[in-house]
N, C-alpha and C positions, 0 to 999 in steps of 0.2 A: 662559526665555532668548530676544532678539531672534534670526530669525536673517535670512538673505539664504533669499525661499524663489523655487527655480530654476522653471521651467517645461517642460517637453520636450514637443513633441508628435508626435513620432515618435520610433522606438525607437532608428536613425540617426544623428538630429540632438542629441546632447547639449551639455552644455553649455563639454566639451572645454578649450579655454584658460584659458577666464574660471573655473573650480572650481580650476584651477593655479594662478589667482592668488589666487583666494580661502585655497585655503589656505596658500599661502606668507606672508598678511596675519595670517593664526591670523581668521580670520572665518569663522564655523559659517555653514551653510546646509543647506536639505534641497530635493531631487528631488518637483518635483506631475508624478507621469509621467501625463501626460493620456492619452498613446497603451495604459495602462491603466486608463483610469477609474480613476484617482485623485481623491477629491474633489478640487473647486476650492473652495480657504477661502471662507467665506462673508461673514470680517471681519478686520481687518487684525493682532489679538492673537499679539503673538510676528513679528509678523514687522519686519525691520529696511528689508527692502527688495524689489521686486518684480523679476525676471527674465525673459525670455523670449527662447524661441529659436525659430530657427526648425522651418518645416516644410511639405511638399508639399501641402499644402490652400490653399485662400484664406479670409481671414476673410469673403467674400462669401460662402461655403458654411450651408446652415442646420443647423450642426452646434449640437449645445444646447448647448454648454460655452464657447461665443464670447461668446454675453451674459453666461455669468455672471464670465469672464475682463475683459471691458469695462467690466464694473460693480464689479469689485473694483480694474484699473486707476484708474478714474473716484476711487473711494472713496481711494486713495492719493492720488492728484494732489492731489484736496481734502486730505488730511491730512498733505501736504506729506511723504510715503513716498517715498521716489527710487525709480522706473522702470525699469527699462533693455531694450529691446528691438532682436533681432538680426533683420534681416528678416520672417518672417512676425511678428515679435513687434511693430518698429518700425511695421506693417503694423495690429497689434491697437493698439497704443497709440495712431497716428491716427485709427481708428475711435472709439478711445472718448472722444476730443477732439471727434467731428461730421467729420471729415475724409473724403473719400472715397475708394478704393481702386479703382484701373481698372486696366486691362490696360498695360501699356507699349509704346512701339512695337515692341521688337525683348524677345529674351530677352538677359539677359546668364549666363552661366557660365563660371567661368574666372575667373584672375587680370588683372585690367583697370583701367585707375586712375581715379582720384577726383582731383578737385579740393576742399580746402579754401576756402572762399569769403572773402575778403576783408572781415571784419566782427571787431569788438571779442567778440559773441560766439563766433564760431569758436575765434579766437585762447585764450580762457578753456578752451578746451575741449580743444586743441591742441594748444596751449604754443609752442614753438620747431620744431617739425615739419615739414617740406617743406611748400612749398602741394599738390606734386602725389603722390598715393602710391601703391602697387599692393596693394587688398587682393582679396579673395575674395568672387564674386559667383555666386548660381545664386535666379535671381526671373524670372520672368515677367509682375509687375504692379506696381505701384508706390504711394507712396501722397502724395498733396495735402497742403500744408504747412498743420494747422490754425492756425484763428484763436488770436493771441496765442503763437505757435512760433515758432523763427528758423529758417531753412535752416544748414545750417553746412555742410553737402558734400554734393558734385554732378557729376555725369560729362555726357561728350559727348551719350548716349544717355540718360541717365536725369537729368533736373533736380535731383529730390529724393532723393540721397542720401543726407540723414540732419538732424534737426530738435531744436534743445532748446527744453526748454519748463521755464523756473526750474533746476529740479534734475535732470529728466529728459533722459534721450537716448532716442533711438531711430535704428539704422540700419537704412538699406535693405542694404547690404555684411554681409559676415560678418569680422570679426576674431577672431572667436574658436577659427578653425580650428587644428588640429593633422595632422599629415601621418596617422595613422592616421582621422580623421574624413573628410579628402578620400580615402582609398583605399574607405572605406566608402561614400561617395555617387559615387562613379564606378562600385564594383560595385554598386549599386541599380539604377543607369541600364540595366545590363546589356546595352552598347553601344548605346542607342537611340539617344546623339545627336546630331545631324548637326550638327558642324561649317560656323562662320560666323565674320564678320568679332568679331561679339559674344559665338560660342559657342566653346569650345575644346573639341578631344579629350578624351579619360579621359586617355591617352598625356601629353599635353601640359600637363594640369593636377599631373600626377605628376611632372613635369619637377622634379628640385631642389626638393622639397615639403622637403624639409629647412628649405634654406637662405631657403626662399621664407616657410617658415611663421616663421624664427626672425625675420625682418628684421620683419614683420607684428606681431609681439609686440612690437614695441618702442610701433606702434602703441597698442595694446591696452591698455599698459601707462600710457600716458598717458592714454589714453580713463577706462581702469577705474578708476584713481587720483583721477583729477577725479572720476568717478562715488561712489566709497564716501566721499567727505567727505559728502557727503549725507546718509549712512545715519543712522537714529537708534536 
């Protein structure tokens, strides 16, 4: 059986919204919990589609499971497998295009918005959607729009917030949050962080995580939609 196979790479970071909508779709999928050496498939048999979420490392780190994460990406794009990556994941997926990953000027965490860009591919990807939206950000680097990707959203502080390439997405932003996944990465933090014009409280990001996460979903819901026509 095809399925959607998820990626986690911390114990934290699941994959939260997006496995709600999967199964609300009746589309099976299974967990590679990398944060326990779980293998990483070595070829693409049984799988309908690739996932990735994020997590507190950088794909700049020489952790051994980035190459073989980048060359199973690679191996999908070629076999026209639809993608999808949530920050560190969006972050792997440029890498395994040749794309480089740096540091960004500032951090962003917290709920801060995005721009949709103004292009035919946005729009496919989009739909009818505000141009301007509020999702969920916690990144410290960012990643270069590879050769043959569009930009399709973008912020004040961060250019490239998020790139298709054919079937694939990848974002820099999280939409896939749920108010209990944001209560869980603000107690990780374990107050360390100091609030900025780009950083927000633990306090402040709990603000109406309800109603903040359900508005987000609607997001999501458009994103993920256009994402699983792809699936095979």
């Amino acid at each position: 059986m095809q399925e959607v196979t998820i990626f986690r790479h911390a114990a934290h970071e699941g994959p939260g919204y997006f496995a709600e909508f999967l199964d609300r779709k009746g589309i099976d999928y299974r967990l590679v919990r990398v944060d326990c050496d779980d293998p990483v498939p070595q070829s693409l048999d049984g799988i309908a589609g690739l996932v990735f979420m994020g997590g507190p490392m950088s794909v700049n780190d020489p952790l051994p499971w980035i190459p073989k994460v980048t060359h199973l990406i690679q191996q999908a794009i070629a076999a026209d497998v639809p993608v999808l990556g949530h920050c560190l994941g969006g972050q792997l997926m440029a890498k395994a295009l040749g794309a480089p990953i740096t540091r960004n000027a500032v951090k962003e965490i917290g709920w801060l918005p995005v721009n949709v860009v103004d292009s035919p591919a946005a729009r496919k990807w989009f739909g009818n959607l505000p141009a301007t939206l509020t999702v969920y950000h916690w990144h410290g680097e960012t990643f270069a729009i590879p050769e043959g990707a569009t930009r399709v959203l973008e912020s004040t502080d961060c250019a490239n917030q998020g790139f298709v390439f054919g079937k694939h997405l990848a974002l820099q932003c999280h939409v896939e949050m749920t108010p209990q996944l944001i209560a869980d990465w603000v107690k990780e933090t374990d107050g360390a962080l100091k609030p900025s014009r780009t950083v927000q409280s633990g306090d402040e990001m709990l603000r109406d995580a309800e109603s903040r996460t359900r508005a987000m979903h609607r997001i999501a819901d458009t994103l993920y939609a256009r994402w699983i026509e792809g699936l095979v």
